[in-house]
DSSP file (Angstrom, degrees, kcal/mol; ACC not computed):
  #  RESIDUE AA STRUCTURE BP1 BP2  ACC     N-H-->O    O-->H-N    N-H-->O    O-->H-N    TCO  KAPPA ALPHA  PHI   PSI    X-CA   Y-CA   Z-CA
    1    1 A X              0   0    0      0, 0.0     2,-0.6     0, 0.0    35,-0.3   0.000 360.0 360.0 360.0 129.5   17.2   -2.9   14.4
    2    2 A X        -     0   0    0     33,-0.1     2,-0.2    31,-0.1    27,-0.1  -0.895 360.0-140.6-124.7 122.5   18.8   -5.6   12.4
    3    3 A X        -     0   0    0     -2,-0.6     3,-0.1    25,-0.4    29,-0.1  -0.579  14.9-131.5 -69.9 137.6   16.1   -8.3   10.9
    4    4 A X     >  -     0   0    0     -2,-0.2     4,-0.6     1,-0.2    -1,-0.1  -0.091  22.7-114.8 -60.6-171.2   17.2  -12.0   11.0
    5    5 A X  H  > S+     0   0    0      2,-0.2     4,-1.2     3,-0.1     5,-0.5   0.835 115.9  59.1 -77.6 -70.6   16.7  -13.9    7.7
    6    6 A X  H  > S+     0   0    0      1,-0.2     4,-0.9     2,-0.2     5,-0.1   0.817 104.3  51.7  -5.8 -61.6   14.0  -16.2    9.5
    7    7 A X  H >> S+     0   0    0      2,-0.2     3,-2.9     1,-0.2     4,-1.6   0.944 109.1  49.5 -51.8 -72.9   12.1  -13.1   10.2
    8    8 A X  H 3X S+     0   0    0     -4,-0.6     4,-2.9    -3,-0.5    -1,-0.2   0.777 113.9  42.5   5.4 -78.2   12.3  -12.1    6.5
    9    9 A X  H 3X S+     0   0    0     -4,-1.2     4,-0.9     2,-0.2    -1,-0.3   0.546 113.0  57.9 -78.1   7.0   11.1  -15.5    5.4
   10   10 A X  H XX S+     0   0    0     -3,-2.9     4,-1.4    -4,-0.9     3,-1.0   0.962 119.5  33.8 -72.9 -63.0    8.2  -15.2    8.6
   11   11 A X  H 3X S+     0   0    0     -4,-1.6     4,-1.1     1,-0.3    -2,-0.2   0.787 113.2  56.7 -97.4 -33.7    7.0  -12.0    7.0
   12   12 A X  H 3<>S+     0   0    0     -4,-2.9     5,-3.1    -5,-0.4    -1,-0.3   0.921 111.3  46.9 -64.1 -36.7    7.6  -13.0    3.3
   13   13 A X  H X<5S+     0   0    0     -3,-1.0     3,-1.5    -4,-0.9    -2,-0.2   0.848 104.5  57.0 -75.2 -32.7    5.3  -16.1    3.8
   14   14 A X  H 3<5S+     0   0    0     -4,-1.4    -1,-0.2     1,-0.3    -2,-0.2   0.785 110.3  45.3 -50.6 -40.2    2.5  -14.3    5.6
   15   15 A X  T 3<5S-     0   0    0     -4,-1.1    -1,-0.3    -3,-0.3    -2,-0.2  -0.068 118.4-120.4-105.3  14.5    2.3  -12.0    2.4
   16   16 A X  T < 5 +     0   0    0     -3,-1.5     2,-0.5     1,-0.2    -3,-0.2   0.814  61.5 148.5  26.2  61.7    2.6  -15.3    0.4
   17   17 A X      < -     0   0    0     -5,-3.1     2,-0.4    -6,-0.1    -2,-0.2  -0.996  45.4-142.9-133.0 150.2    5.9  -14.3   -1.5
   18   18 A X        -     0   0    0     -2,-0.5     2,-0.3    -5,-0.0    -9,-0.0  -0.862  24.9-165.2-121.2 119.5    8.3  -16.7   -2.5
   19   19 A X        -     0   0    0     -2,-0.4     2,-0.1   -10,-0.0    -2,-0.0  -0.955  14.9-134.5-124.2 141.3   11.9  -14.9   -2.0
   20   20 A X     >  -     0   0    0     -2,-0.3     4,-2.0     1,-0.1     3,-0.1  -0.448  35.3-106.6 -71.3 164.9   15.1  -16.1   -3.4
   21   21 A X  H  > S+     0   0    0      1,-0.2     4,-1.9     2,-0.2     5,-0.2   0.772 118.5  61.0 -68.3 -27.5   17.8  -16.0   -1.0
   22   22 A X  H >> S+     0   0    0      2,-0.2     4,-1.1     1,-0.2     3,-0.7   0.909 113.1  33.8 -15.6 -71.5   19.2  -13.0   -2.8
   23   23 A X  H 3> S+     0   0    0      1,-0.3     4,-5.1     2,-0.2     5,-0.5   0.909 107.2  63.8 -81.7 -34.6   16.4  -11.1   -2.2
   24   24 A X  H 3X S+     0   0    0     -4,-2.0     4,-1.2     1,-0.2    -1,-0.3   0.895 115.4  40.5 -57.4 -43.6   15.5  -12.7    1.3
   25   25 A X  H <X S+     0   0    0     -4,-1.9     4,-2.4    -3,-0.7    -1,-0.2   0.838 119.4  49.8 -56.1 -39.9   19.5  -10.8    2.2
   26   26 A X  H  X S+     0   0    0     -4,-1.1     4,-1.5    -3,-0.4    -2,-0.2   0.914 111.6  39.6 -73.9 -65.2   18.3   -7.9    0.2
   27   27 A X  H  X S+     0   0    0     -4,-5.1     4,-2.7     1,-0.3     5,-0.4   0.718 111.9  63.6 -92.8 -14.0   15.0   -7.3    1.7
   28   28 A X  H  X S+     0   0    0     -4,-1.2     4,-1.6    -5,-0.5   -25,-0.4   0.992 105.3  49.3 -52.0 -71.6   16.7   -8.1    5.3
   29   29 A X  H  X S+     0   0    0     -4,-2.4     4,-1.0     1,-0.2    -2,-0.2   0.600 110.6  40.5  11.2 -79.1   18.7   -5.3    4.7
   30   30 A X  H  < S+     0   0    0     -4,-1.5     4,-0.5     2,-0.2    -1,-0.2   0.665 112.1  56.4 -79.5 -40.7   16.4   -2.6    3.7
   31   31 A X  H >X S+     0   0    0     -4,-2.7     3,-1.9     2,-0.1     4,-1.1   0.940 100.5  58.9 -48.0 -44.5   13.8   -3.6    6.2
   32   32 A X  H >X S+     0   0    0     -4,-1.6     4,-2.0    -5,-0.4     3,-1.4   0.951 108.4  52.4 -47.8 -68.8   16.4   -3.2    9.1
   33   33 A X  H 3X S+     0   0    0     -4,-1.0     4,-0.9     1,-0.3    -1,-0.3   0.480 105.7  44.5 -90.4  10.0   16.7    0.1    7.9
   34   34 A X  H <> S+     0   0    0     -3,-1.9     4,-0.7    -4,-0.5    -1,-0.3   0.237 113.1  51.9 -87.2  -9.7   13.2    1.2    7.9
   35   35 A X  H <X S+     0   0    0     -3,-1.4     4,-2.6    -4,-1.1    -2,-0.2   0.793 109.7  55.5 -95.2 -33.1   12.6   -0.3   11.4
   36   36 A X  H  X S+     0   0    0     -4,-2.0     4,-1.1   -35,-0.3     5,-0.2   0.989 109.7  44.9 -55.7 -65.0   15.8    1.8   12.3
   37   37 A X  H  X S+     0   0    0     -4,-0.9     4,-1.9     1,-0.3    -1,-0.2   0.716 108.3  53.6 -23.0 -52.2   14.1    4.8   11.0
   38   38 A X  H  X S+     0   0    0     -4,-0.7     4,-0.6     2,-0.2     5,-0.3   0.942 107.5  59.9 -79.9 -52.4   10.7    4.3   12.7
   39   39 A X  H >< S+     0   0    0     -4,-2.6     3,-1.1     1,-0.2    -2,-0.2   0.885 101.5  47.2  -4.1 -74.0   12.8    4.0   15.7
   40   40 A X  H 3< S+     0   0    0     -4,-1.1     3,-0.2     1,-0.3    -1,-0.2   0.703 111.4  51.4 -80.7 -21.3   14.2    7.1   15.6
   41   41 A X  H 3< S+     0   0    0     -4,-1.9    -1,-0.3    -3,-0.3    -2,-0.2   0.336  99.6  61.5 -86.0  16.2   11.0    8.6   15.0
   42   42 A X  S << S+     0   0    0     -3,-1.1    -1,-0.2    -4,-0.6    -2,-0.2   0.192  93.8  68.7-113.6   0.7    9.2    6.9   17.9
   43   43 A X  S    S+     0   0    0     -5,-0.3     2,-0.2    -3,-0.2    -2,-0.2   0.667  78.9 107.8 -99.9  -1.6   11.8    8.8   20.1
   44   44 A X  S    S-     0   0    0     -4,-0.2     2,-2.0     1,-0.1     3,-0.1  -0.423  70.8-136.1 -68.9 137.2   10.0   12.1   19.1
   45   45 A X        +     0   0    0     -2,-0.2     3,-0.4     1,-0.2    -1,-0.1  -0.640  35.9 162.0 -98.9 101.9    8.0   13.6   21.8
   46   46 A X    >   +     0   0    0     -2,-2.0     3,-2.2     1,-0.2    -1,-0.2   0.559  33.3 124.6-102.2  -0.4    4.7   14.6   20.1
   47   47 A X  T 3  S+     0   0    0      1,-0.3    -1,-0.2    -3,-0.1    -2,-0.0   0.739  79.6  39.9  -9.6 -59.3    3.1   14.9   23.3
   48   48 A X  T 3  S+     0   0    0     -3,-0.4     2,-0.6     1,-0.1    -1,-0.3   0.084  88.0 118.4-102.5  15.0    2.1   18.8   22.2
   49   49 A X    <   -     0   0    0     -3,-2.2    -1,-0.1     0, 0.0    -3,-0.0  -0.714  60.0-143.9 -46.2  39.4    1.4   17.9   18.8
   50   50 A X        -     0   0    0     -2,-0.6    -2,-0.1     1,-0.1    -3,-0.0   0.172  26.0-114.1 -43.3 114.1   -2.1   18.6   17.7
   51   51 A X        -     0   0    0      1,-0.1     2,-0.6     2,-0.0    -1,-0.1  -0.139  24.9-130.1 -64.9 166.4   -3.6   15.9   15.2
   52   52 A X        +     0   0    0      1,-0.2    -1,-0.1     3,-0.0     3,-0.1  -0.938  26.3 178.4-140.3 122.6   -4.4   16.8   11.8
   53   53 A X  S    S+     0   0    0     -2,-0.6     2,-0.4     1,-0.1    -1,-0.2   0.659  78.5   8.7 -84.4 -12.2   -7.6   16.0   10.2
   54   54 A X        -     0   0    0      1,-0.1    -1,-0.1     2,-0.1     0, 0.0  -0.995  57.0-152.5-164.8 136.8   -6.8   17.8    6.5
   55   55 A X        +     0   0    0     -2,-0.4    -1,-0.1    -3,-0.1     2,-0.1   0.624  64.0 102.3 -79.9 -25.3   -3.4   19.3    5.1
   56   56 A X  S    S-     0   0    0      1,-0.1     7,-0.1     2,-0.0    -2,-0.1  -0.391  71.8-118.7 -87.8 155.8   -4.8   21.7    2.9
   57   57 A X        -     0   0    0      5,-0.6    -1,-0.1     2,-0.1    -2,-0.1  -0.304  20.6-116.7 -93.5 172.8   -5.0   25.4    3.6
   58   58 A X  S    S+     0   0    0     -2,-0.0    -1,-0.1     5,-0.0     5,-0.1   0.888  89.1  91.4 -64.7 -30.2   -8.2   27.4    3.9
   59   59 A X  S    S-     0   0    0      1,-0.2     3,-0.5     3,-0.1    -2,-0.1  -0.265  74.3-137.7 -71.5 162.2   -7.2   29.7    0.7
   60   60 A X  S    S+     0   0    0      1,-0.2     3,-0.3     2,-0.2    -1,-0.2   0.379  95.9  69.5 -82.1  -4.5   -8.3   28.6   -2.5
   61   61 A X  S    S+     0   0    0      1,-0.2    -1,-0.2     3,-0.0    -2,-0.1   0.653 112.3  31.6 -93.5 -25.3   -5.1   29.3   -4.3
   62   62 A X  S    S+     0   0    0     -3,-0.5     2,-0.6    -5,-0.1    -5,-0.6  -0.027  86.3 113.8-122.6  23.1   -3.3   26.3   -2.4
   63   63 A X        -     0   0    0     -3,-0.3    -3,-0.1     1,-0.1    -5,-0.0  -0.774  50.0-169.4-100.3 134.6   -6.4   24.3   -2.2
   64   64 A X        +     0   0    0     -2,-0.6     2,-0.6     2,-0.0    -1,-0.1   0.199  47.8 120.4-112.6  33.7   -5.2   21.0   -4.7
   65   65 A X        -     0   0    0      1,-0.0    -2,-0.1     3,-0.0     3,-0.1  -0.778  61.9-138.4 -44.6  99.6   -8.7   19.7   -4.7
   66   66 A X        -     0   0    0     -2,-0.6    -2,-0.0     1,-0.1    -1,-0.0  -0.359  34.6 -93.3 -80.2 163.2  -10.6   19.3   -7.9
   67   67 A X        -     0   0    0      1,-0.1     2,-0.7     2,-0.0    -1,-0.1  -0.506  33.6-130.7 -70.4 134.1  -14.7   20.4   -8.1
   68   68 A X        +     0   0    0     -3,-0.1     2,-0.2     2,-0.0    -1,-0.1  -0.855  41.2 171.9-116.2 115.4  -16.7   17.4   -7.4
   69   69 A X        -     0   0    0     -2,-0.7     2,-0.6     0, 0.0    -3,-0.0  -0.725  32.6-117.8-133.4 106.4  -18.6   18.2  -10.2
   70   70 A X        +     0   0    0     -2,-0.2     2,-0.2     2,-0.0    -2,-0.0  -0.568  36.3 173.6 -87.2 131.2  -21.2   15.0  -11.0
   71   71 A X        -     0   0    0     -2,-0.6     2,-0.5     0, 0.0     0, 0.0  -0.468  39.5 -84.1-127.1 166.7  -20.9   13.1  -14.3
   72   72 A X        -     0   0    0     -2,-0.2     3,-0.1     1,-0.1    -2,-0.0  -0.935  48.3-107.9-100.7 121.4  -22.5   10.1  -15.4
   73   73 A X        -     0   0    0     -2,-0.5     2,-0.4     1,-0.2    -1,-0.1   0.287  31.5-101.2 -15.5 133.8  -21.2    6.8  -14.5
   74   74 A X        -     0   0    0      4,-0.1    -1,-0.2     1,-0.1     3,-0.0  -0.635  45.7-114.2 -76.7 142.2  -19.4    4.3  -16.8
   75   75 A X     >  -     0   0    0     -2,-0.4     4,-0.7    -3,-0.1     5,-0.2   0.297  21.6-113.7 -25.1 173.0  -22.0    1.5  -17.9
   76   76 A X  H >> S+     0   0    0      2,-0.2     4,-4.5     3,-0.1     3,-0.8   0.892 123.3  53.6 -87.5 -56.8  -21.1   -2.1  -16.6
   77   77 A X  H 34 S+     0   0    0      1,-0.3     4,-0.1     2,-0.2    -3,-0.1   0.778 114.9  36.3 -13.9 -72.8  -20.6   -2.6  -20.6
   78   78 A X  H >4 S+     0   0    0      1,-0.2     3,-1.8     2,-0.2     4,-0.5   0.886 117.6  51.5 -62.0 -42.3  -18.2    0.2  -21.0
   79   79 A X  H << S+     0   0    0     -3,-0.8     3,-0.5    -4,-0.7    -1,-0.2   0.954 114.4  45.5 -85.7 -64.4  -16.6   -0.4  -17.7
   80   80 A X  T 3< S+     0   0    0     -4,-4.5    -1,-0.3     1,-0.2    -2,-0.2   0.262  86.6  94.9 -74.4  21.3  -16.1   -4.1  -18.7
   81   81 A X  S <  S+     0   0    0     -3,-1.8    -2,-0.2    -5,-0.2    -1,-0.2   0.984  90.9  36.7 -65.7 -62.7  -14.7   -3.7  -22.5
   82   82 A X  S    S+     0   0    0     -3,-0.5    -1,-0.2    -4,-0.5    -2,-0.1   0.431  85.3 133.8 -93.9  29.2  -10.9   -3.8  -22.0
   83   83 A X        -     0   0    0      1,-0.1     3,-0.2    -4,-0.1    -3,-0.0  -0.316  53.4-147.4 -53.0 157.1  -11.4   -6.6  -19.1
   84   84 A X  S    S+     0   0    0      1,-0.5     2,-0.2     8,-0.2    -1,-0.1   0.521  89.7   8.6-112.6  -2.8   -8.8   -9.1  -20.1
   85   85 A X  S    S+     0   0    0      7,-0.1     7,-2.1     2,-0.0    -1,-0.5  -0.850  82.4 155.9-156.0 144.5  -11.3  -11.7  -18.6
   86   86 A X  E     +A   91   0A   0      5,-0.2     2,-0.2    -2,-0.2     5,-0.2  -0.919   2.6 158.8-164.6 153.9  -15.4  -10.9  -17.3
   87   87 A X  E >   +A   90   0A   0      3,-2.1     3,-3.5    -2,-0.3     2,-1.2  -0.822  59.5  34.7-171.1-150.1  -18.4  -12.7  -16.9
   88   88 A X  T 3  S-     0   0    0      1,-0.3     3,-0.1    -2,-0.2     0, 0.0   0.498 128.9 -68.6  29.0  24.9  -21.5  -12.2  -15.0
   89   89 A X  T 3  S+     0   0    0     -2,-1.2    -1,-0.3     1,-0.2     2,-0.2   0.791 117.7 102.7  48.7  41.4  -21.2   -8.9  -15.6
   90   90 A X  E <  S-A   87   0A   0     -3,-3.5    -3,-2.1   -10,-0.1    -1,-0.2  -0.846  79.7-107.5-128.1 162.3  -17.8   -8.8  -13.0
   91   91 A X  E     -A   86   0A   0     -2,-0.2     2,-0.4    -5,-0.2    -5,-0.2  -0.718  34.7-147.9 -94.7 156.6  -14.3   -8.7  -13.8
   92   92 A X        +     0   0    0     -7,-2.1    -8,-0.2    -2,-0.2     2,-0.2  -0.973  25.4 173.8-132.1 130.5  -12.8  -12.6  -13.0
   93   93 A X        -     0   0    0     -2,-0.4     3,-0.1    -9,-0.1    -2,-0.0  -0.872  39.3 -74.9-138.9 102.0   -9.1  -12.3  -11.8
   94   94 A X        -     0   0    0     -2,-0.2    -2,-0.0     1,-0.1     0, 0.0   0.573  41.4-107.0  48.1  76.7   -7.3  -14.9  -10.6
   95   95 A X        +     0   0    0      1,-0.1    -1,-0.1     2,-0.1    -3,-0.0  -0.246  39.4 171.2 -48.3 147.0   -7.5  -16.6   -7.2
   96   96 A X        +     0   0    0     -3,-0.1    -1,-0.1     3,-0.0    -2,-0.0  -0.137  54.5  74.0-133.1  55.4   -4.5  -15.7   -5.0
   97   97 A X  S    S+     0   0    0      2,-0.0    -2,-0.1     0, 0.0   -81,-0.0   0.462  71.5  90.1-115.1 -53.4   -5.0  -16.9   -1.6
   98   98 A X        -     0   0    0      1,-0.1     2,-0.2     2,-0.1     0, 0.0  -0.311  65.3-145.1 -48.4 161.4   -4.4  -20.7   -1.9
   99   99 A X              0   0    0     -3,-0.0    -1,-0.1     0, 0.0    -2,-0.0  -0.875 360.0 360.0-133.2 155.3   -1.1  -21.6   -1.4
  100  100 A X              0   0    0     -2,-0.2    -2,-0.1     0, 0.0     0, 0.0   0.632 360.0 360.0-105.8 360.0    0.7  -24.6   -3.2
């Protein structure tokens, strides 16, 4: 499936990123060939497939789960020391929704 550029810059604006045309070729490209991909995996008949709630096996030798094992909680203080900006006892980051 071969993306236009349009499309590109449709899906780049939604996601509010500003693509040189370089990358807008680029990322045309490389989507196309992940939509190919998913393609070819939508042509799989999974009809007899069973879903799967958990990957991991029953034995404990292949289970990659750590003990959840209960600790005490960082402070808001500790939590908010290396904030690069806090106030109200929240970290304050940056709006990024508006658009210019």
């Amino acid at each position: 499936m071969n993306l236009t550029e349009g499309e590109v810059r449709y899906v780049a604006d939604l996601a509010n990123l500003q693509l040189s045309d370089e990358e807008v070729q680029k990322m045309s490209h490389d989507l196309s060939h992940v939509l190919t991909h998913i393609e070819q995996l939508n042509e799989l008949n999974t009809a007899d497939v069973e879903p799967m709630t958990q990957v991991l096996f029953d034995a404990d030798e292949t289970a990659t789960l750590r003990e959840d094992v209960p600790h005490i909680p960082l402070s808001n203080v500790e939590a908010l020391a290396n904030a690069a900006a806090s106030g109200a006892g929240y970290f304050k980051v940056p709006k990024v929704i508006e658009r210019s």
